[in-house]
C-alpha positions as CSV (number, residue, x, y, z in Angstrom):
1,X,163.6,37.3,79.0
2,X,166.8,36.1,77.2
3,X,167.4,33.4,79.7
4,X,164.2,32.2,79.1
5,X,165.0,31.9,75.0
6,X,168.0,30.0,76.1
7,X,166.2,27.3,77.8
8,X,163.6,26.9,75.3
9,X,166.8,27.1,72.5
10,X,168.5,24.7,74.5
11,X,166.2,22.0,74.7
12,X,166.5,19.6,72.1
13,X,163.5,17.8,71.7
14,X,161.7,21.7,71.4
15,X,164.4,22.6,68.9
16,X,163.2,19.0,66.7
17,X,159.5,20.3,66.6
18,X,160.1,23.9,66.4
19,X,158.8,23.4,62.8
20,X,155.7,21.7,63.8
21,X,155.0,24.5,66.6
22,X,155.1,26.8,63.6
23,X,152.6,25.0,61.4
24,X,149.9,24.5,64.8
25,X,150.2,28.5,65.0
26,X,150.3,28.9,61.4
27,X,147.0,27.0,61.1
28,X,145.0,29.4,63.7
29,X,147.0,32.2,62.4
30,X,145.5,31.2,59.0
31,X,141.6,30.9,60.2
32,X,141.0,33.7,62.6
33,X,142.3,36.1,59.8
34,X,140.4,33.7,57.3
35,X,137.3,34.5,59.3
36,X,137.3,37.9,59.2
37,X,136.9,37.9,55.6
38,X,135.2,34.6,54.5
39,X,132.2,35.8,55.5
40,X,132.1,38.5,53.0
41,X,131.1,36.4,50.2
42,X,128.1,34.9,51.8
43,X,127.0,38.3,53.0
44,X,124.6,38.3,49.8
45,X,123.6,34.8,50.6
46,X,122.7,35.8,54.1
47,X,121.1,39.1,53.3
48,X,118.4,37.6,50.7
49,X,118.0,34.4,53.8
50,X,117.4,36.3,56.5
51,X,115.4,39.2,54.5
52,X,117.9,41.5,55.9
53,X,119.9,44.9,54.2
54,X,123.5,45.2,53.4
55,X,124.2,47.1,56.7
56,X,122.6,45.0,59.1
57,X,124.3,41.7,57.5
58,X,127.4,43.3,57.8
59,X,127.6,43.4,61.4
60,X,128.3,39.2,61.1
61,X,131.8,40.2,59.8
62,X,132.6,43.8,62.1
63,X,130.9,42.0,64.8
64,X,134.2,39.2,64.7
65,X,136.6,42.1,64.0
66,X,135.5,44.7,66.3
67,X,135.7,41.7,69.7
68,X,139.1,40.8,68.3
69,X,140.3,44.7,68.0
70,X,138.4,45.3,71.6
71,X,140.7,42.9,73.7
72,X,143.5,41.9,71.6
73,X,145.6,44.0,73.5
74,X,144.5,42.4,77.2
75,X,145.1,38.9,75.5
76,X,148.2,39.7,75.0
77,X,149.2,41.2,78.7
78,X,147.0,38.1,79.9
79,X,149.2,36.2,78.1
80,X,152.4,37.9,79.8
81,X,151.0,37.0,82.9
82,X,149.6,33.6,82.9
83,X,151.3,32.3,80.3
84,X,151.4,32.8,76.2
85,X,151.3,29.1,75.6
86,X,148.4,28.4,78.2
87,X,146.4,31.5,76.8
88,X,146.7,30.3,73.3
89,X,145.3,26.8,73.9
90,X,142.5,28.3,75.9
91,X,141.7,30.5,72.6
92,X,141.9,27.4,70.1
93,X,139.2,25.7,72.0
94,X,137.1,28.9,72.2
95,X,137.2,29.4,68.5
96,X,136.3,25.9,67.6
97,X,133.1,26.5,70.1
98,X,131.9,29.8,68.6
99,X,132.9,28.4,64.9
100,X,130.6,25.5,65.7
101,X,127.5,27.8,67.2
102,X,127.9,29.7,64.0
103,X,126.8,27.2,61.7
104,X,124.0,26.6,63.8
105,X,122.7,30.2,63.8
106,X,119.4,30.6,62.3
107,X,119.0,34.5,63.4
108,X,121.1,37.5,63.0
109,X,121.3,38.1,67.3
110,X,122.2,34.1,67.6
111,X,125.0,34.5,64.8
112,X,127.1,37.8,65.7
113,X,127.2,36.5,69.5
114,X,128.6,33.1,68.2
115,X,130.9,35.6,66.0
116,X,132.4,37.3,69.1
117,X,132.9,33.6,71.0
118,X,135.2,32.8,67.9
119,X,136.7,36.3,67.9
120,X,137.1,35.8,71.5
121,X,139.1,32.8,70.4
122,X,140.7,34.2,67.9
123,X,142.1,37.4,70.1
124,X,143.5,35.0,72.6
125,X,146.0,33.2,69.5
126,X,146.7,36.0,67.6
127,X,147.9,38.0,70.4
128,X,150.4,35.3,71.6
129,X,151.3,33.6,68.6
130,X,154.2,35.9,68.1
131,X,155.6,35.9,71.5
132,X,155.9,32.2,71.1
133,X,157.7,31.7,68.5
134,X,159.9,34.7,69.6
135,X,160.5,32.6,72.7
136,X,161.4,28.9,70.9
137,X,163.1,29.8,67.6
138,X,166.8,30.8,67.4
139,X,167.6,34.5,66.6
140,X,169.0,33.2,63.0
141,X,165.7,31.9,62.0
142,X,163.0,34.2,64.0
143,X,162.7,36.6,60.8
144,X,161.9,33.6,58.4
145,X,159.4,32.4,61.1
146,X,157.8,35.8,61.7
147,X,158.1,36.3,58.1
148,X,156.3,32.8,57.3
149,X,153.4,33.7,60.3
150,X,153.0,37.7,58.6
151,X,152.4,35.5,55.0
152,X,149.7,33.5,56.6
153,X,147.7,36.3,57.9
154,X,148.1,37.9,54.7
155,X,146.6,34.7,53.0
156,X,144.2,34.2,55.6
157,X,142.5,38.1,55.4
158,X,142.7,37.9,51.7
159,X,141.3,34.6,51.1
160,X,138.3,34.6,52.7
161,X,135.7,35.5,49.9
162,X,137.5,33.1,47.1
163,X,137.5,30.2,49.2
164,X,133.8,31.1,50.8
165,X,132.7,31.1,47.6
166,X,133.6,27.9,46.8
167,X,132.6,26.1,50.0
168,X,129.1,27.9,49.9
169,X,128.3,27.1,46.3
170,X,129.3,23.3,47.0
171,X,128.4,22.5,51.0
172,X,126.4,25.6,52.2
173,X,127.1,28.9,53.8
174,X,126.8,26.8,57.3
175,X,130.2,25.2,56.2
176,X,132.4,28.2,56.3
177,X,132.3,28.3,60.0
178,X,132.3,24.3,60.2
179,X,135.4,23.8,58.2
180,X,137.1,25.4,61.1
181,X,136.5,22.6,63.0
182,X,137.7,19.7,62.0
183,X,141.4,21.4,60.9
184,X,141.4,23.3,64.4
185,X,140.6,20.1,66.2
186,X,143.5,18.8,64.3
187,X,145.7,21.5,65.0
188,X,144.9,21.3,69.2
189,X,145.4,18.1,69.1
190,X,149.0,18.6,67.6
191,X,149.4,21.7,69.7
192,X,149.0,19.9,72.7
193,X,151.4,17.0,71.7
194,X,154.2,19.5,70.6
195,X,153.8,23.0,72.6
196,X,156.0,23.0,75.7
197,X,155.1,24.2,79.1
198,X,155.3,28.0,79.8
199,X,158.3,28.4,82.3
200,X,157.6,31.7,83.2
201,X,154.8,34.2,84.1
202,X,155.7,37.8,84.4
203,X,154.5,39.7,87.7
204,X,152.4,42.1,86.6
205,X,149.0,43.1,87.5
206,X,146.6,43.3,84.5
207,X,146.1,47.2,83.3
208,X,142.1,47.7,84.0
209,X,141.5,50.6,83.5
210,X,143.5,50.6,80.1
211,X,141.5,47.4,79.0
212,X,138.4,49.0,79.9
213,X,138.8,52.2,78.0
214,X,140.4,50.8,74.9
215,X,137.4,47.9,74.8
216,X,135.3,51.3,75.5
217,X,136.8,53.2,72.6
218,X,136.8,50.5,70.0
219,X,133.0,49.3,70.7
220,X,131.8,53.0,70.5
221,X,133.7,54.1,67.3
222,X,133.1,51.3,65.1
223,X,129.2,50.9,66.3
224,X,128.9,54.7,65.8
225,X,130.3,54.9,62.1
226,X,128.3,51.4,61.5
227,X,125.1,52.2,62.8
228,X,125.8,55.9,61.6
229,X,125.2,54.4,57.6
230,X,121.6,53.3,58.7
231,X,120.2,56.1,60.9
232,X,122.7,58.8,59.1
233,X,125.4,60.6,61.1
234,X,123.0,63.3,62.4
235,X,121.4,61.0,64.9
236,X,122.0,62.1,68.3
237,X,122.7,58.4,69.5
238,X,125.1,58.2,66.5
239,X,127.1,61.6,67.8
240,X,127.1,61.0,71.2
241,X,128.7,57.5,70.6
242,X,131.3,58.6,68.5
243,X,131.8,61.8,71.3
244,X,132.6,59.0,74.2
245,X,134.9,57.2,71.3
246,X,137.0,60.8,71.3
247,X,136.7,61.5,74.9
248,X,137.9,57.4,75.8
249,X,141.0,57.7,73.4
250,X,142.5,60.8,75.5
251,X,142.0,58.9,78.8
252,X,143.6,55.9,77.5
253,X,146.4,58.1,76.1
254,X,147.1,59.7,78.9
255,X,146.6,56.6,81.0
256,X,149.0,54.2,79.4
257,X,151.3,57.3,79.6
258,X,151.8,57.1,83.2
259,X,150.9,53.5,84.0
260,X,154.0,51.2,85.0
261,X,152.5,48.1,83.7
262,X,150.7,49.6,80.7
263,X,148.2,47.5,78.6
264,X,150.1,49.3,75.5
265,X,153.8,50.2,75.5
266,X,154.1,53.5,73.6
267,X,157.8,53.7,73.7
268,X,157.3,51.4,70.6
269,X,156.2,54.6,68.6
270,X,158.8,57.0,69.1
271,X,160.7,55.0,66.8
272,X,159.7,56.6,63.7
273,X,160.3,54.1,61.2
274,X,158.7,51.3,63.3
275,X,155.7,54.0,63.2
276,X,155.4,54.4,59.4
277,X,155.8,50.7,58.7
278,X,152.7,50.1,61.2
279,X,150.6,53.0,59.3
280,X,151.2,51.5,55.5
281,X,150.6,47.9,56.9
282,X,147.3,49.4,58.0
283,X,146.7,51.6,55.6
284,X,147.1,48.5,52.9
285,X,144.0,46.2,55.4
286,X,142.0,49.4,55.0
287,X,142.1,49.2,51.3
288,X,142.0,46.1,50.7
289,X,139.1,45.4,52.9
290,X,137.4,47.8,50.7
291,X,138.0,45.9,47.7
292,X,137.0,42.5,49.9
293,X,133.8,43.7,51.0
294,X,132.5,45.5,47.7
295,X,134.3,42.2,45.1
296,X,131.5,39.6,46.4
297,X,129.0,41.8,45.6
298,X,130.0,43.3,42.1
299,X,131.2,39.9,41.0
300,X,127.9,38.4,42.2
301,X,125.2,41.2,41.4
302,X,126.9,43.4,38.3
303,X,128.6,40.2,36.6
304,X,125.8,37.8,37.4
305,X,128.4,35.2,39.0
306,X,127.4,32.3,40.9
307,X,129.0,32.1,44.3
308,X,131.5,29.1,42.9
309,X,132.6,31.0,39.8
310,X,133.0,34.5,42.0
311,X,134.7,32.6,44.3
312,X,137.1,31.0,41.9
313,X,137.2,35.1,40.8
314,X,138.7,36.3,43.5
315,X,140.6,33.2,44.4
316,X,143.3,35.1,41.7
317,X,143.9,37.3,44.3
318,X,145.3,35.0,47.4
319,X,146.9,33.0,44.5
320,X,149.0,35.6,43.2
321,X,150.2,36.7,46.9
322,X,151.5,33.1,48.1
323,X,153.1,33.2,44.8
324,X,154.6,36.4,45.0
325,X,155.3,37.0,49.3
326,X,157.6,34.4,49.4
327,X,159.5,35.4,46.5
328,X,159.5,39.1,48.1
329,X,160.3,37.9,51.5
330,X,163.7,35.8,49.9
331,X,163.9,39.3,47.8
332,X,164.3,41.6,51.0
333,X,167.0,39.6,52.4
334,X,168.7,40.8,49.7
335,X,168.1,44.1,48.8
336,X,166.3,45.1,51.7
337,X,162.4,45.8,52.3
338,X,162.1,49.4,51.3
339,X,161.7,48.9,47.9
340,X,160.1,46.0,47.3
341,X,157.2,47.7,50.0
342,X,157.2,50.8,47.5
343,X,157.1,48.6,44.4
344,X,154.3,47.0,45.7
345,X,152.3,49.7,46.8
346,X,152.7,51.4,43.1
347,X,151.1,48.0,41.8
348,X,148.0,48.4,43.9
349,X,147.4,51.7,43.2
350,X,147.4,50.7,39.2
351,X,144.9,48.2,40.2
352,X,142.9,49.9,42.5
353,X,142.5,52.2,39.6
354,X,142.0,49.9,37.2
355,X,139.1,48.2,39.6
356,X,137.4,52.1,39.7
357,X,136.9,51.9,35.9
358,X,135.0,48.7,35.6
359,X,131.4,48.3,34.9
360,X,128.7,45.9,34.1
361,X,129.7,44.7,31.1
362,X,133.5,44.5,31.7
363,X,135.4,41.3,30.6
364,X,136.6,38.7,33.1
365,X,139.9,38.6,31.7
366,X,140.0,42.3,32.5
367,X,138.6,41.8,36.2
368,X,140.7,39.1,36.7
369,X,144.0,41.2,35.3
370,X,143.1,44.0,38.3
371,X,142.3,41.6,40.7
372,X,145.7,39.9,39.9
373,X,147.8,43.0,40.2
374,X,146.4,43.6,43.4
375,X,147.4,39.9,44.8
376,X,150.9,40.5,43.3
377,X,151.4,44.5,44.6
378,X,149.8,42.9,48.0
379,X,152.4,40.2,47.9
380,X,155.1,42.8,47.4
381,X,154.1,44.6,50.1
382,X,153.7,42.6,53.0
383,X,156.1,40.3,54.1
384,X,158.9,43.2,53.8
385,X,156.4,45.3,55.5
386,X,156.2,42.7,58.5
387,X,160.1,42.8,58.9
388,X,160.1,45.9,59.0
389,X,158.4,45.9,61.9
390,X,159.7,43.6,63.7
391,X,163.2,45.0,62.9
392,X,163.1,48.5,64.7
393,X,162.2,46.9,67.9
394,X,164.6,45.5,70.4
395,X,163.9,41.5,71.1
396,X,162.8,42.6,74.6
397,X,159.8,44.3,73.0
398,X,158.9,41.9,70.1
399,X,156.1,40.3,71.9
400,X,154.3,43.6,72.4
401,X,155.3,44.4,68.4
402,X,153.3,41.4,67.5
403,X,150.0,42.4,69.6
404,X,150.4,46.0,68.1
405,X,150.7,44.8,64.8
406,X,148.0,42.6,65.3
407,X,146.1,45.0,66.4
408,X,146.8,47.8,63.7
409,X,145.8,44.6,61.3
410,X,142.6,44.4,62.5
411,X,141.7,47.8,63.2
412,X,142.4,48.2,59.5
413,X,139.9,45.6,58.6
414,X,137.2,47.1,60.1
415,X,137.8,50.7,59.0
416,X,138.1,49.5,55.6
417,X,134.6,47.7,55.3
418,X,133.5,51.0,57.5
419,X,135.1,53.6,54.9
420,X,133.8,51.2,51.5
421,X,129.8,51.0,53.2
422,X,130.1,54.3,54.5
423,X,131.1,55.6,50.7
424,X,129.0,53.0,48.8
425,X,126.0,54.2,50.5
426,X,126.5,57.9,50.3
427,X,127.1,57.5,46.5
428,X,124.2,55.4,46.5
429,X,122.1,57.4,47.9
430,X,122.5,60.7,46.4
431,X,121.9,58.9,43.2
432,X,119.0,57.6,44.1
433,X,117.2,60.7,45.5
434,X,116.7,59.1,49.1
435,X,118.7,57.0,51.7
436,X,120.0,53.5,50.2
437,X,121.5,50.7,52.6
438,X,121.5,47.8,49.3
439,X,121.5,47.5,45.9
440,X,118.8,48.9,44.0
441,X,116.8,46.1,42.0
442,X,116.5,46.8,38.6
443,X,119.4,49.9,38.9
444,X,123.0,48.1,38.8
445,X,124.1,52.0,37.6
446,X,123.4,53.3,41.3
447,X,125.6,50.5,42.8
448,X,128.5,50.5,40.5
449,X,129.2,54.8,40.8
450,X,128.9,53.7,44.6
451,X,131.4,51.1,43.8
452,X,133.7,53.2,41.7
453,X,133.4,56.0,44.3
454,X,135.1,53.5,47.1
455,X,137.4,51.8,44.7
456,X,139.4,55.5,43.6
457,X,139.2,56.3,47.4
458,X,141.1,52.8,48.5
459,X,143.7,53.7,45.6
460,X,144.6,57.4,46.8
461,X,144.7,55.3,50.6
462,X,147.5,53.0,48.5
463,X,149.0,56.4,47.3
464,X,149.2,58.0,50.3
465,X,151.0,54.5,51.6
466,X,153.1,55.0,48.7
467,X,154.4,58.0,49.4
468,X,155.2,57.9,53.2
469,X,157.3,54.5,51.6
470,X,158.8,56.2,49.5
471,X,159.9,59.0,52.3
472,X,161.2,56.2,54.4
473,X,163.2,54.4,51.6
474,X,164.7,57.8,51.4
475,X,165.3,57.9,55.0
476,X,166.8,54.4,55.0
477,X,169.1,55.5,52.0
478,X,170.6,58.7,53.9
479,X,171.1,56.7,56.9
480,X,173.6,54.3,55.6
481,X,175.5,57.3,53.3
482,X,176.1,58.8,56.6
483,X,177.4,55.5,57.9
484,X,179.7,54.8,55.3
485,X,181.0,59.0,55.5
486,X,181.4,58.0,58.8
């Protein structure tokens, strides 16, 4: 591994476009997270199109986020194997195909399996985005550059319903898959010119039977909680999914365990500080994914806000966070990351709270305040959060860091639109007197208690994130008083 740093490190013309290598993964960094969440806003759009209920148009966005979570992982081994850089430009042309069958979609069916070809896509970048930059960019600047890719993910999962907002009200909803592809063909094109060959491929045979259960385990959980909210979590399909979920985890477990070339490394875990960075970073996705799946709707429905001036809305939040994450980032150098992770945290839970409490009549400048707050606690949070990460791992393991944090990203995603739905329509429900899957014409009361109900439960999630940074800014602290007694 390290002799193959040097010879990237010591080539010169790769050292002058090192830069430009960043912005090409940057870019598909910034659209497959983008695309997990710009669908969000259109989700009303699509729902009264197609004639179709909140739960079933939902599947468009967990559809893309449950394929990436599904395969990640093999992605990233693939990419071990036959090459990260070869693997990624596969994936860039794969997403531009499924983002370009997406706008064509007329049907639900046709439009989640062009979803999963651009998660496809999507899974094959994310997962060895990280091991090449680990590979070209000198040790010195590898945590700016990690830094800089963990700020466009950020951007891209949290900017999805702003900017969706504004490209439906102005072009269509068709043109928030189709903007993809003119900037990704932009970005292969530049990729190709500028990406150097891969000079190695690691031996290894590809862990099948870990693929196949983890692919098993993520498709049965998140379709048995999903499909749980329409045919309630009773159904004997429903339990019996969720039962393989359980039994498929414990066989993977035990599996990677023993296996020498293991689809997941979990020597990476008994580091307990890398551990507990990994948890807050997905406990932050899960609640913020609550507040990006239940924003579009409240902004659209309770404030009666076209899709450009929701969009525009919610565009506080991203704004705030590019503001603030490089500021944070520069900050931790400094001080260090564990409390700039806890200050943020503490932020988001004020505005999670402060989201719980609003109602149909609130005032924009209030919404906007929360909405703010949570950009700005958000960009505390997460770039510090990211070096954390990468920090407790030796540089032999960062590659595999990456996929699991990529992972742990993603698998946040979808349990936060999961836990929000799942919530929303429970509240919903029992308010109504019988089982509720959308709003309630004529009843905005029923859909904002639902919407209150998930916005207090995402700010305990931020509180219990809180506290487990606040044990391990503790932790950190001891640590270096016992270096210095010593």
């Amino acid at each position: 591994m390290s002799s193959i740093q040097r010879t990237y490190q010591e080539d010169a013309n790769i050292q002058k476009k090192r830069w430009i290598i960043l912005i090409v993964l940057n870019l598909f960094t910034f659209m497959s997270t983008l695309d997990g969440s710009i669908v969000n806003i259109a989700l009303p759009v699509l729902s009264k199109q197609m004639g179709l209920p909140i739960a079933q148009i939902e599947w468009v966005t967990t559809g893309y986020l449950m394929a990436i979570c599904a395969v990640i992982l093999f992605f990233g081994k693939l990419g071990d194997i036959a090459g990260k850089i070869r693997i990624f430009k596969i994936g860039t042309i794969i997403f531009i195909i499924g983002s370009l069958l997406c706008g064509f979609s007329t049907t639900l069916p046709f439009l989640i399996v062009s979803r999963v070809i651009q998660a496809l896509g999507a899974s094959m970048t994310m997962a060895n985005s990280q091991g090449i930059l680990t590979d070209i960019f000198p040790a010195k600047e590898r945590g700016r550059a990690l830094g800089l890719i963990g700020t466009f993910v950020s951007l891209g999962s949290i900017a999805g319903p702003s900017l969706g907002g504004i490209i439906i009200s102005s072009l269509g909803w068709e043109y928030i898959f189709w903007v993809n592809v003119p900037i990704g063909l932009i970005a292969i094109i530049m990729g190709w010119k500028v990406l150097p060959a891969d000079l190695i491929r690691v031996k290894a045979k590809i862990d099948v039977p870990g693929s196949s259960l983890f692919a098993v385990f993520i498709i049965t959980l998140f379709a048995g909680l999903l499909l749980g909210q329409q045919a309630g979590y009773g159904n004997v399909w429903i339990l019996l999914a969720l039962a393989v979920a359980l039994v498929a985890l414990v066989i993977f477990l035990r599996t990677e365990a023993v296996r020498k070339d293991a689809l997941l490394d979990l020597s990476l875990f008994k580091n307990p500080l890398f551990s507990i960075s990994i948890l807050c970073g997905f406990l932050v996705f899960t609640a913020n994914f609550c507040f990006n799946i239940i924003a579009p709707f409240y902004a659209q429905n309770m404030l009666n806000l076209s899709p450009f001036a929701a969009g525009f809305l919610l565009m506080l939040f991203p704004i705030c966070m590019v503001i603030v994450a490089p500021v944070s980032g520069a900050l931790s150098d400094k001080i260090g990351s564990e409390l700039l992770t806890f200050a943020g945290l503490v932020v988001m839970v004020i505005a999670q709270f402060g989201l719980a409490w609003l109602h149909e009549g609130s005032r924009l400048v209030l919404v906007g305040l929360w909405i703010a707050m949570l950009g700005i606690g958000s960009g505390l949070f997460q770039s510090p959060n990211n070096s954390l990460v990468m920090s407790q791992v030796p540089r032999t393991q960062l590659g595999s860091a990456g996929s699991v944090n990529s992972l742990v990203r993603n698998v946040g995603m979808v349990v936060g639109i999961t836990v929000a739905t799942t919530i929303l329509f429970h509240v919903m429900s029992l308010r109504a007197g019988r089982r509720v899957t959308g709003l309630v014409p004529g009843h905005p009361d029923i859909f904002l208690s639902g919407m209150h109900a998930v916005f207090s439960t995402s700010a305990c999630i931020c509180l219990v994130a809180a506290a487990l940074t606040g044990w391990r800014m503790y932790r950190a602290k001891a640590g270096k008083r016992r270096e210095v007694k010593a």
